[in-house]
C-alpha positions as CSV (number, residue, x, y, z in Angstrom):
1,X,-18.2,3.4,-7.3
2,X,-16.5,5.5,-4.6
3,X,-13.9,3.9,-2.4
4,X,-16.4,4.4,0.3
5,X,-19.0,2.4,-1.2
6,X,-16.7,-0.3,-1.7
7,X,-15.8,-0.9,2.1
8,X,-19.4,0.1,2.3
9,X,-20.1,-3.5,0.4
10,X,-17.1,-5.5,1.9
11,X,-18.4,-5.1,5.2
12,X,-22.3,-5.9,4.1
13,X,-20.6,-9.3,3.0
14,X,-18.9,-9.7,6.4
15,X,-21.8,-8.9,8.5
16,X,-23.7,-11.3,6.4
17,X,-21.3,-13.7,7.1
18,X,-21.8,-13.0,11.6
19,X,-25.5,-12.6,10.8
20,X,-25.5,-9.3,12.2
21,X,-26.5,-6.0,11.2
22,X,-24.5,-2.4,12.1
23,X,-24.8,1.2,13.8
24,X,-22.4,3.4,13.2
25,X,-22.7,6.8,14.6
26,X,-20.6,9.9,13.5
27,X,-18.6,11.7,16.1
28,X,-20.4,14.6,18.0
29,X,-19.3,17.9,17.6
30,X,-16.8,18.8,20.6
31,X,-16.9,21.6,22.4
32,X,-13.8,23.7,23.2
33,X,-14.8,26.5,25.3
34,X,-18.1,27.9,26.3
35,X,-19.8,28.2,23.1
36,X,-17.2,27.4,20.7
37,X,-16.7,24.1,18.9
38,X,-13.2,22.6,17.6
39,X,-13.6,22.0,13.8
40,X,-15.8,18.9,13.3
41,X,-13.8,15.3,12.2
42,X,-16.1,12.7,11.7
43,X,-15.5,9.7,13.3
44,X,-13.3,7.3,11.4
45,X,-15.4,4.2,11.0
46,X,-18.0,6.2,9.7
47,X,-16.4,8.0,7.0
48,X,-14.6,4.9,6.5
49,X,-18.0,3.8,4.6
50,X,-19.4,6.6,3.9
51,X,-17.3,9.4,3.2
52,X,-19.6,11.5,4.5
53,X,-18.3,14.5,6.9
54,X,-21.8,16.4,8.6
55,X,-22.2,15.7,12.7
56,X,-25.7,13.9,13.5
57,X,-25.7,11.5,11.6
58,X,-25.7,7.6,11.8
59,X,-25.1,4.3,9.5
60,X,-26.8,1.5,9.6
61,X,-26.1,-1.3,7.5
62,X,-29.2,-4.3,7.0
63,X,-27.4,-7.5,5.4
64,X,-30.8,-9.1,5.4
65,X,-32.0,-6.2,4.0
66,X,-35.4,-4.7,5.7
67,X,-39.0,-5.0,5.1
68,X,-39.8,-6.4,1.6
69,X,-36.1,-5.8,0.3
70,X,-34.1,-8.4,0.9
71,X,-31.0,-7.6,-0.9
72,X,-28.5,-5.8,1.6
73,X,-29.2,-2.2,3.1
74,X,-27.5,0.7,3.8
75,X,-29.4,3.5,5.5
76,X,-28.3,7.0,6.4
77,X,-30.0,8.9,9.2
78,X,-28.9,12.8,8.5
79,X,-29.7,16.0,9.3
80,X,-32.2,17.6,7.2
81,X,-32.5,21.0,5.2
82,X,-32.4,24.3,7.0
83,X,-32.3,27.4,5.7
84,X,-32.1,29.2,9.1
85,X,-28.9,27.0,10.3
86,X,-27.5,26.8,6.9
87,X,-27.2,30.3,7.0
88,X,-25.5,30.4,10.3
89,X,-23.7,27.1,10.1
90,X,-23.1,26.1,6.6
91,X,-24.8,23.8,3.8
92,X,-26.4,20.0,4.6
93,X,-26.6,17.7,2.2
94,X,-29.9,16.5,3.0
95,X,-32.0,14.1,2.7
96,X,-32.9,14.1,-1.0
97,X,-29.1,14.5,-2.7
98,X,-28.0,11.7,-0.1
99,X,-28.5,8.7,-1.8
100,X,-26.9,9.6,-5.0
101,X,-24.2,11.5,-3.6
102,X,-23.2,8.9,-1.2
103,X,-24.6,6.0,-3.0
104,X,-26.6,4.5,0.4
105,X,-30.1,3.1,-0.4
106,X,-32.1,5.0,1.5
107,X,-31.7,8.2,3.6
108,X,-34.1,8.9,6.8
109,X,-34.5,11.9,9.2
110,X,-31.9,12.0,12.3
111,X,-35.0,12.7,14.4
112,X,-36.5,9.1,13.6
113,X,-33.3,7.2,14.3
114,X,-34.4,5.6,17.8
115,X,-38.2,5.2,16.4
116,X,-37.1,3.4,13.1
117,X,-34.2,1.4,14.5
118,X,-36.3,-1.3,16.1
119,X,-37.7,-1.8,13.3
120,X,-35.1,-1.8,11.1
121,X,-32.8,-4.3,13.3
122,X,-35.8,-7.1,13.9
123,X,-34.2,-10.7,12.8
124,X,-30.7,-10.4,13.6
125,X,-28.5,-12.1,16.0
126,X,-25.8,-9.4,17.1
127,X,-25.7,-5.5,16.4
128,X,-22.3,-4.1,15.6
129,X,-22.4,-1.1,17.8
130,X,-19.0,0.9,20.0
131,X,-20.0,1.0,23.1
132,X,-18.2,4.1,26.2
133,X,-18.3,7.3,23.7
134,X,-21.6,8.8,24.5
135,X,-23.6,7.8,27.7
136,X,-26.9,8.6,26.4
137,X,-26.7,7.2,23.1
138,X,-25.6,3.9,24.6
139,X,-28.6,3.9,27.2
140,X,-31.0,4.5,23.9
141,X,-29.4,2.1,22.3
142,X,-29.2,-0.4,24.8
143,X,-33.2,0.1,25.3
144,X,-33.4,-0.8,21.4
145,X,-31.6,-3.8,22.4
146,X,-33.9,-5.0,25.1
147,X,-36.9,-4.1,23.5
148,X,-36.1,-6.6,20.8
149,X,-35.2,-9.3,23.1
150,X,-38.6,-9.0,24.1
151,X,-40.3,-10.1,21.2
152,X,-38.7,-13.2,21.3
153,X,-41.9,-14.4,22.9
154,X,-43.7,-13.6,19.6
155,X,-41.4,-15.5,17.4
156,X,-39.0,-12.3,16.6
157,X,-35.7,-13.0,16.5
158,X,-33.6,-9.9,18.8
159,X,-29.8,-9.6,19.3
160,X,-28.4,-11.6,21.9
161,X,-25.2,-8.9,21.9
162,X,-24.4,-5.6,21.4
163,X,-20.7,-6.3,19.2
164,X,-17.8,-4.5,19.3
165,X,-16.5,-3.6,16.1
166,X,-12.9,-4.5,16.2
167,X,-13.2,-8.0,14.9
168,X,-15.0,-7.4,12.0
169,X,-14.8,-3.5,10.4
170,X,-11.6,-2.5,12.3
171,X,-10.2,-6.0,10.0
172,X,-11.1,-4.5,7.2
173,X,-9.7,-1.2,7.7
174,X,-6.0,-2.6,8.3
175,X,-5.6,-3.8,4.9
176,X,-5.3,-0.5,2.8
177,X,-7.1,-0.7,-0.7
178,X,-5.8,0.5,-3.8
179,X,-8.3,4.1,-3.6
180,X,-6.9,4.3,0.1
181,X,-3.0,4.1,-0.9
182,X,-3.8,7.2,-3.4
183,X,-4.5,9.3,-0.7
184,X,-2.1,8.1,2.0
185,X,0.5,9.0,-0.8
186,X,-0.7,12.0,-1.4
187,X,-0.4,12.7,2.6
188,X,3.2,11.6,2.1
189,X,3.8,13.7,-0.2
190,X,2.4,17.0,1.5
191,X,4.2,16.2,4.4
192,X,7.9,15.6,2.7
193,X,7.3,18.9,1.3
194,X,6.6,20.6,4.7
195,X,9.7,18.9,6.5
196,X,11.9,19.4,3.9
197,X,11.0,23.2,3.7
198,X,11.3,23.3,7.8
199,X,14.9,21.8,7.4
200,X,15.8,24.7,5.3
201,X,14.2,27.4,6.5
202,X,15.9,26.1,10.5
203,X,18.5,28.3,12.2
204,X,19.6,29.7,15.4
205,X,17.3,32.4,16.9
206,X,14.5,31.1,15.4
207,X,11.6,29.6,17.8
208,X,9.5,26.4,17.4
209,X,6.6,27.6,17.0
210,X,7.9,29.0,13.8
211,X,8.8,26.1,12.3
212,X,5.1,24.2,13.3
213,X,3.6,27.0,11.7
214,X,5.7,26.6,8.7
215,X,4.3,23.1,8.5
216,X,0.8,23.4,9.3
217,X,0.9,26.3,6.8
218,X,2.7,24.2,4.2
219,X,-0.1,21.5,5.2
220,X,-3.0,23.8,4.4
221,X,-1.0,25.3,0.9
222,X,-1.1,21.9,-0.6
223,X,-5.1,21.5,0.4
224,X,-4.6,19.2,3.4
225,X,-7.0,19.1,6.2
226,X,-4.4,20.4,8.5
227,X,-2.3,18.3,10.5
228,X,-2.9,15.0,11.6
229,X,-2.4,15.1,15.5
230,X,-0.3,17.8,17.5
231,X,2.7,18.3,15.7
232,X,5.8,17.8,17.9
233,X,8.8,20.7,17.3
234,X,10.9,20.0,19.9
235,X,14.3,21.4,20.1
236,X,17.7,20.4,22.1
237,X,16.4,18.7,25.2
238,X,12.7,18.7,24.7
239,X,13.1,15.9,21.7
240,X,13.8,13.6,25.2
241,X,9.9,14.4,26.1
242,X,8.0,12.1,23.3
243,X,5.2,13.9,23.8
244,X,6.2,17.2,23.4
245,X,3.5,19.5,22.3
246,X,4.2,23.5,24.0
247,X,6.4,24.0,20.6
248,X,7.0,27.5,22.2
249,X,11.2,27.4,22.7
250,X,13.8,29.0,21.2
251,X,15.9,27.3,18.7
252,X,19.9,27.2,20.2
253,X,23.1,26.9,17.8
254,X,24.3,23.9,18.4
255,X,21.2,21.7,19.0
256,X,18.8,19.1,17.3
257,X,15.4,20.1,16.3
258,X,12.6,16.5,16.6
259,X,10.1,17.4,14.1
260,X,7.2,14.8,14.0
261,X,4.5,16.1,11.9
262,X,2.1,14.4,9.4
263,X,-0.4,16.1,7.2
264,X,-4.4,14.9,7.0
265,X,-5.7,14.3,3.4
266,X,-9.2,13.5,3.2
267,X,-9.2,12.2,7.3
268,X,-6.0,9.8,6.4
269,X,-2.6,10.6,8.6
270,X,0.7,10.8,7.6
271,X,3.1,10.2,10.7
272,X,6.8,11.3,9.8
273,X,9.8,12.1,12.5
274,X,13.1,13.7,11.4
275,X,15.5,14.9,13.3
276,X,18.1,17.8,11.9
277,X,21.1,20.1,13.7
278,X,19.6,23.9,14.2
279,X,22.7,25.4,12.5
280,X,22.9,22.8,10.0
281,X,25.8,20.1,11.1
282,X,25.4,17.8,12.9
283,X,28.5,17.8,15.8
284,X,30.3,14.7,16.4
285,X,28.0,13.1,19.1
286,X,24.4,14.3,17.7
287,X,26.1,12.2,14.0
288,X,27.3,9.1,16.3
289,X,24.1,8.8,17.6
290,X,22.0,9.4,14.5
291,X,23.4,7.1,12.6
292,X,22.4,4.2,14.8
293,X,19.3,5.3,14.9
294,X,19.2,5.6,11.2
295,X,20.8,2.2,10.9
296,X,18.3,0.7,13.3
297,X,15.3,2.4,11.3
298,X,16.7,0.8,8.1
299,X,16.8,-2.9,9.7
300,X,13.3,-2.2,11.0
301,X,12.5,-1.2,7.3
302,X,14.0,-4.7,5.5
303,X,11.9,-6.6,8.1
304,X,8.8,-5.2,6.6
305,X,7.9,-7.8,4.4
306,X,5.0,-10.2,4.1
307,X,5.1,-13.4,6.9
308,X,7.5,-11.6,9.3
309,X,6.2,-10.3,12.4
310,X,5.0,-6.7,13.7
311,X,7.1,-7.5,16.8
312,X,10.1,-8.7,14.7
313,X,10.4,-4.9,13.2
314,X,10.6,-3.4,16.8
315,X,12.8,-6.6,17.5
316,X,15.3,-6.0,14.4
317,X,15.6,-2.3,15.0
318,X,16.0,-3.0,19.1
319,X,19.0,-4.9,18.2
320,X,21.0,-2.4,16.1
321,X,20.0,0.5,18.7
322,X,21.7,-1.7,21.7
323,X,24.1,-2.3,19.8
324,X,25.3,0.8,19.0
325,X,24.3,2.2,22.3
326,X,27.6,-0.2,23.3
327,X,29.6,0.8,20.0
328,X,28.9,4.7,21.8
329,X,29.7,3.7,25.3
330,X,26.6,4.6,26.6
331,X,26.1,1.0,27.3
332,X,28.1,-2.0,29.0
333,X,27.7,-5.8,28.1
334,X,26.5,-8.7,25.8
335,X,23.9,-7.4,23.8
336,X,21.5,-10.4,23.9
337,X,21.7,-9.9,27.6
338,X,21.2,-6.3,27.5
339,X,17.9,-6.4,25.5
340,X,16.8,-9.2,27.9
341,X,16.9,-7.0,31.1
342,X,15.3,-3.8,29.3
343,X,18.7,-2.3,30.2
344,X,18.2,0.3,26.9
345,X,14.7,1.6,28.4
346,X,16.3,4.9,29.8
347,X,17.4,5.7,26.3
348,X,14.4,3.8,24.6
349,X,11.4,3.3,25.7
350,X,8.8,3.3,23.0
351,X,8.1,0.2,20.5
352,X,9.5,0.6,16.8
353,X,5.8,1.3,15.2
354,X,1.9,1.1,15.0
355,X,-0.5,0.7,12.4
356,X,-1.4,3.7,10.6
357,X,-4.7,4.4,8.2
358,X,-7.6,7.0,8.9
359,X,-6.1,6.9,12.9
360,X,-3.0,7.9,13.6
361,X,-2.6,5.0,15.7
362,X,-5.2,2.7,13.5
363,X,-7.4,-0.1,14.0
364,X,-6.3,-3.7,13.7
365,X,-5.0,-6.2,16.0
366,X,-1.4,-6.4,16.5
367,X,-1.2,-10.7,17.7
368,X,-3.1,-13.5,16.7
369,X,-3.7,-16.5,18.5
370,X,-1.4,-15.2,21.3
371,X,1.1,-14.3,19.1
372,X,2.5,-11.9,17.1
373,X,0.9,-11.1,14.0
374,X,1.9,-11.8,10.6
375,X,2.6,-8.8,8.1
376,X,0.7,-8.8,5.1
377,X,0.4,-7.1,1.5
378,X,-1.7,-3.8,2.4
379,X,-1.0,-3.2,6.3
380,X,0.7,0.3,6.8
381,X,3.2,0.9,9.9
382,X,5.4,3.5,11.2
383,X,8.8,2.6,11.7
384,X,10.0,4.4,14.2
385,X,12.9,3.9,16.6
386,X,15.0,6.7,18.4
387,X,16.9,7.4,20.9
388,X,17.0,9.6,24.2
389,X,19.6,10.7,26.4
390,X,17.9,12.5,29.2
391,X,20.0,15.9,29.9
392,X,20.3,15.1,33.9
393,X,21.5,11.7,33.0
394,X,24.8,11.6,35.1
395,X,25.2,7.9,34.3
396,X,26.5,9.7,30.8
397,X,29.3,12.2,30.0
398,X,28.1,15.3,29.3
399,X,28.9,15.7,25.7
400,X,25.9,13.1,25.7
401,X,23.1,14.9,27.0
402,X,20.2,16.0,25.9
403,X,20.5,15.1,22.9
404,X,16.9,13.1,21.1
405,X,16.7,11.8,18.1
406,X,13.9,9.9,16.2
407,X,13.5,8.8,12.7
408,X,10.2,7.9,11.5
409,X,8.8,6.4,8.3
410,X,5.3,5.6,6.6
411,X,5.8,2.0,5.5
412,X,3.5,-0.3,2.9
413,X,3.7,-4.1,3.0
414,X,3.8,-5.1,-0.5
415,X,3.5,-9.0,-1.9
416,X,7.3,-8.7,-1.9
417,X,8.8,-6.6,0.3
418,X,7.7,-3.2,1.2
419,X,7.1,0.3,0.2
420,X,8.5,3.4,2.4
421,X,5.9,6.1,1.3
422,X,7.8,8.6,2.8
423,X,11.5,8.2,1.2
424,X,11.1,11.4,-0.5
425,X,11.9,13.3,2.8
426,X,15.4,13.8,3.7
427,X,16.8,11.2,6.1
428,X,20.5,10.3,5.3
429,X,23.3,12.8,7.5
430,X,24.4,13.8,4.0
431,X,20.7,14.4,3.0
432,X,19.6,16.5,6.3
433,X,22.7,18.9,6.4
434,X,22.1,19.3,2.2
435,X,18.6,20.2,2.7
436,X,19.7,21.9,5.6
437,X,21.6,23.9,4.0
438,X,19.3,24.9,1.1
439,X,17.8,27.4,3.5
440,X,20.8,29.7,3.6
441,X,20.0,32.1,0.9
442,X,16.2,32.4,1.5
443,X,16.2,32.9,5.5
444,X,15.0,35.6,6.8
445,X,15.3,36.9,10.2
């Protein structure tokens, strides 16, 4: 059994358990300009349980099962065979390999979705559906909707709700399963080798773009999907722009390069951040102010452990950043008091981390019952604090500014502590100027 039909089966056993059935669309194919498409990425609770990659085509899942079956129900509504727009467009599975090569029950034209679906959904309650992503497609389904409602006069039971899917699938995909950890590791993996070779290959003259494409190509090498968002290659004073996507500067002797760059393995992100010197060695202020950042980032870390809180990571890793922005001078005053009045925000002004899976930023709910939430054996989070000193920050001397620096980690909760699934990347001053160094006989101009 695949991984996918395994969360395919979980969540049959939790929709059984809300008495609902589920659609789950694809993504649509997106257009970039005119008549050209970006690559297609199916939509991530959709491949989630099925593992299945073609546009047009939709999920839905029958706990009750349908018609005379009444064991639980998967169909898949597909494109079908075309020799024509295979030719032009590349092979379908189709209709007949589907349900062995996906393992769903049954597999039904694309064309018949919005004739069958009333059918298919007679008898349940709610219908797990995402609602805002395609206006016509929620108009269709909405008339599905009401048309059941309507036979409640004959005795039919029809959904009283169109259901968002957070509380039930997005649950399930926060807690990684053993299949899912194979591949995230193997995402950590491709990506440590990418940042360590852009450490070495780094020097003055050089321009960021060079060292994205040095990633992304190293991404791609290794069989990747490519990268997992925009990779950020921001040198000197861009690493103070979070977001920083142009990549397109020149590299100067004497400044940091922020690299934060995750590869894609089979539609699951790695999300990694480290932050080296252009020529190599760090000066006196850029090491000052990455170690507090790496001390921070380790505190984070140790508080990744089962029944401490997501907000007590960013918490732990807040305190040693405010603290050391007082040990640099760069801040005044009782810490406590400090963190109470936000008064690091110009230098910090991000949270510590976020849930990571087949999303960069993944599904799952970050407080329960108003607070908080618990960590628990198989949630992934980056840990990720930095700091920021913007270069027209007057409040600062000068031999401050500009300078950015983030350190970022893929993190599993375990039953007993935690497992960083990117420590094979360089993070350690001693480790970035090494593998900094390791470049100096191999660069080429």
């Amino acid at each position: 059994m695949s991984i996918y039909q395994e969360h395919r089966a979980a969540y049959l056993k939790r929709l059984a358990e809300l008495g609902a059935a589920a659609v789950i669309p694809t993504a649509s194919e997106k257009t970039r300009n005119h008549d050209c498409t970006y690559r297609f990425r199916p939509h991530s609770d959709f491949w989630y349980l099925t593992g299945f990659a073609e546009p047009g085509s939709v999920l839905v899942l029958l706990p009750q099962g349908t018609g005379d079956e009444d064991s639980p129900r998967s169909v898949l509504f597909l494109r079908e065979r075309d020799r024509l727009k295979e030719i032009w467009n590349g092979r379908r599975l189709g209709l007949e390999r589907a349900p062995e090569a996906l393992g769903v029950d049954e597999a039904r034209p694309i064309e018949d979705l919005w004739d069958d679906l009333p059918q298919l959904l007679k008898g349940y309650a709610s219908i797990v559906y995402r609602t805002g992503e395609e206006e016509d497609r929620d108009r269709r389904m909405l008339e599905v909707t009401n048309r059941l409602r309507s036979m409640a006069r004959g005795g039919v039971v029809g959904p009283a709700a169109l259901v968002d899917p957070a509380p039930s699938l997005h649950e399930l995909r926060l807690f990684k399963t053993p299949g899912e950890l194979d591949i995230m590791r193997r995402a950590a993996a491709i990506t440590a080798e990418a940042h360590t070779s852009a450490m070495a290959a780094t020097s003055p003259g050089r321009n960021e773009s060079e060292i994205e494409a040095l990633i992304e190509y190293t991404f791609r090498l290794r069989r990747s999907t490519g990268p997992a968002y925009t990779s950020i290659v921001a040198g000197g004073a861009n690493a103070c722009i979070l977001h920083y996507v142009e990549n397109d500067m020149p590299l100067v002797d004497g400044d940091l390069l922020l690299v934060d760059a995750g590869a894609e393995v089979e539609y699951y992100a790695s999300d990694v951040t480290r932050t080296w010197p252009v020529n190599g060695t760090f000066s006196a202020e850029q090491r000052a102010v990455y170690q507090v950042v790496l001390d921070a980032q380790l505190a984070a870390i140790d508080h990744c452990r089962p029944g401490n809180t997501f907000l007590g990571v960013h918490e732990a890793a807040l305190k040693k950043l405010v603290e050391g922005l007082v040990g640099l001078g760069l801040l005044e005053g009782d810490v406590d008091a400090l963190i109470e009045d936000h008064a690091y925000d110009r230098f910090y002004m991000h949270k510590t981390g976020h849930w990571l899976g087949l999303d960069v930023h993944d599904q799952g709910a970050y407080a329960e019952d108003g607070s908080s939430r618990k960590l628990q054996p198989g949630m992934v989070t980056t840990v990720e604090p930095g700091i920021y000193i913007a270069e027209d920050d007057e409040t600062v001397e000068a031999r401050w500014r500009g300078i950015g620096v983030r350190i970022e980690d893929d993190v599993l909760i375990t039953k007993d502590g935690c497992e960083n699934l990117t420590a094979a990347i360089p993070k350690t001053i001693e480790e970035v100027e090494a593998a900094c160094a390791q470049g100096e006989l191999t660069r080429v101009g």
